[in-house]
N, C-alpha and C positions, 0 to 999 in steps of 0.2 A: 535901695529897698526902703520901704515904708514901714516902721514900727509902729504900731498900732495897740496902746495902751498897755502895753506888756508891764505884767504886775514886778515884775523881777527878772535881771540880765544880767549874765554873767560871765567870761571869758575863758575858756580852759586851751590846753593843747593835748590832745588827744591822737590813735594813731587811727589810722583809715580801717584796722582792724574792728574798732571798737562799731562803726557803724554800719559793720555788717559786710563788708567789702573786702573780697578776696585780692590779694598785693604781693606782688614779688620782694619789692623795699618797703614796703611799710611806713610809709613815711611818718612825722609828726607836724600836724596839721592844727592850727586855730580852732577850735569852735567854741562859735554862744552858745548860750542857753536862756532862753525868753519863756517864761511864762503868760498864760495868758488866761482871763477868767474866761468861762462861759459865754459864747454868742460874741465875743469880740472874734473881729478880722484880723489875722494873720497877713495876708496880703492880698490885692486887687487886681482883677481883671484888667490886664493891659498896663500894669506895673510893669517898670525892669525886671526880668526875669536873673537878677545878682547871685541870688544864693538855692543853696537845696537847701530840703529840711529832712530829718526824723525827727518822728513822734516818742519822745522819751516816755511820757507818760500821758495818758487820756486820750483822746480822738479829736479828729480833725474830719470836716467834711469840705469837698471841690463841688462848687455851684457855679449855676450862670442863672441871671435874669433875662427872662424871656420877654420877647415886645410884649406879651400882653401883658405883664406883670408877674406872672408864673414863675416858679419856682423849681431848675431842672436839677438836681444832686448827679453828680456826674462819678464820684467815688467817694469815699469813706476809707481816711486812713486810719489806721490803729499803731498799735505798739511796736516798734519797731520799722515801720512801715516807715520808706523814705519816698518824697515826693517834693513839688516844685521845678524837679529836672525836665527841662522845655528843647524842643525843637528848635525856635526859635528866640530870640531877644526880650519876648514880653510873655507874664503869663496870662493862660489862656482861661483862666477860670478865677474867684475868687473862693477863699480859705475861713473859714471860721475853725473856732475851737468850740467844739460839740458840749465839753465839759468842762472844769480846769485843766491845763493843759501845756505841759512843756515840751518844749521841741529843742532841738538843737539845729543851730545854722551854720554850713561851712560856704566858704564865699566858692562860687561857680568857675570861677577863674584859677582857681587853686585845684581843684578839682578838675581841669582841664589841664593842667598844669605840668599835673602831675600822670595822669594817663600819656600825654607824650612821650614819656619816659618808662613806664611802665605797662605794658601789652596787657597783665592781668587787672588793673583797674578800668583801661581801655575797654575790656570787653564784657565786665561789671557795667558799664555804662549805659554799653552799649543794649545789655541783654534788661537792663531797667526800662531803658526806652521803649524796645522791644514789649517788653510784659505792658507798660502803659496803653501801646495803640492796641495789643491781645487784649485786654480786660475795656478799652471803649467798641470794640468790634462786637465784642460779645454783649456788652451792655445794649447797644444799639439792637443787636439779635432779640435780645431778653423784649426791650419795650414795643417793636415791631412785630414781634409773630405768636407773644405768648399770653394766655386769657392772664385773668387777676391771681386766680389761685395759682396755676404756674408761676406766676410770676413770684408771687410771694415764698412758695416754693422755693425758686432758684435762691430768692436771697436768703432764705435762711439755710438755705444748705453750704452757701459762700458763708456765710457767718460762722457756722460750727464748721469749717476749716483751719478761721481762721483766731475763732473766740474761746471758742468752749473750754471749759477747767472743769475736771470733776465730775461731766457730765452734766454741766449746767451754763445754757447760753446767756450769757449776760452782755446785753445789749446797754449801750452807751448813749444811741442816737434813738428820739422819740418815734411816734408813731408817723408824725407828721414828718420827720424827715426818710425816713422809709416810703409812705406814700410818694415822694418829694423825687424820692433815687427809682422808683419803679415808673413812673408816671400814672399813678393812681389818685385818687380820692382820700384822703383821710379813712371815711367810711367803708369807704370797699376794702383798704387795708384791713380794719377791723372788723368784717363780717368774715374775710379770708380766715384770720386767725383763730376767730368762732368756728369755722367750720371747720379748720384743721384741729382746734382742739374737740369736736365732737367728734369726730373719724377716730379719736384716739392716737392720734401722730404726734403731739404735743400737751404738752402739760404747763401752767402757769405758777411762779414764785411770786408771790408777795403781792400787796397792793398796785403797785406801778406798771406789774403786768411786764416789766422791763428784762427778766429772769425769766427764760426758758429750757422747759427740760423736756429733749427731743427724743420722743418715747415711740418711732417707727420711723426710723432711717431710708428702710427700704421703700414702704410707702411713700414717704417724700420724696422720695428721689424717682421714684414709679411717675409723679407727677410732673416732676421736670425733664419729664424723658418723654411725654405725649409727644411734643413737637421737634425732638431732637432728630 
């Protein structure tokens, strides 16, 4: 694995518990902790696939660069959200940190390691993987059959599943990286969110426009049900 300017690393041993992962022994397991600022790379496309991560704190986005130069966003991790776990030997996308950004890494072989032995992290694993190819099946769905405003749609409705506090979306990744994850335009993301906020489905906090408060559930969700 490739560290990639990580502002600060630190070594703990912690149990398989802590990162979410149901375990019959529980083992006690190594992990880092890498911070990392803003728009720096976590790791690279076609890297060793060595280690998993969780996102301890901030977001992470999975890209690939396109022949043309294109910019595809493939997923958006958030807090607690663990990723990196691959199919095969190398990974398949590269990693930036959306924000500041700590994660925690446990080496991949440890974590193989230990499921030999234990059926319920085995099939924690196994159901990670599992939700990884669900959520690229459906992404694929989302940018092949559905207009702009669906689209935009779908994702803020994945968002306030998985974001919302209080009743207010609070969005980590820019405009441009939304356009980026839906396969849109910058602009047509932004005329989207104009029109959903004139339909009265959405409400805007503060200047950055980054804070949303989702004020017709149903109607949004009316809209990503057109093509369902």
């Amino acid at each position: 694995m490739l560290v990639h300017n990580a502002a600060d690393a630190s070594s703990r041993h912690h149990s398989l518990r802590e990162l979410g992962l149901n375990t019959s022994s529980n083992p006690i397991i190594s992990l880092n902790e890498f911070t990392y600022k803003k728009g720096t790379e976590i790791y690279g496309e076609k890297e060793p696939a060595e280690y998993v991560y969780q996102v301890k704190s901030g977001a992470v986005r999975s890209y690939k660069l396109l022949s043309d130069g294109r910019r595809q966003i493939g997923a958006f991790h958030l807090v607690g959200d663990i990723f990196g776990l691959e199919n095969g030997s190398e990974h398949r996308f590269t990693t930036e940190a959306i924000v500041d950004t700590t994660v925690r890494l446990v080496k991949r072989q440890s974590l193989e390691l230990v499921a030999e032995g234990d059926a319920m992290v085995a099939r924690n694993l196994l159901s990670m993987t599992t939700n990884n190819l669900q959520h690229a099946e459906d992404h694929m769905l989302l940018l092949g059959r559905k207009t702009s405003l669906e689209r935009v749609a779908a994702f803020l409705l994945e968002m306030d599943t998985r974001l919302t506090a209080a009743g207010i979306l609070a969005l980590p990744m820019s405009r441009r990286d939304i356009a980026d994850y839906l396969g849109l335009t910058l602009e047509t993301v932004s005329r989207a969110l104009s029109r959903l906020h004139d339909l009265g489905i959405l409400g805007f906090i503060g200047n950055t426009q980054r804070q949303i408060m989702l004020l017709d559930r149903h109607q949004l969700a009316a809209l990503d049900d057109l093509q369902n």
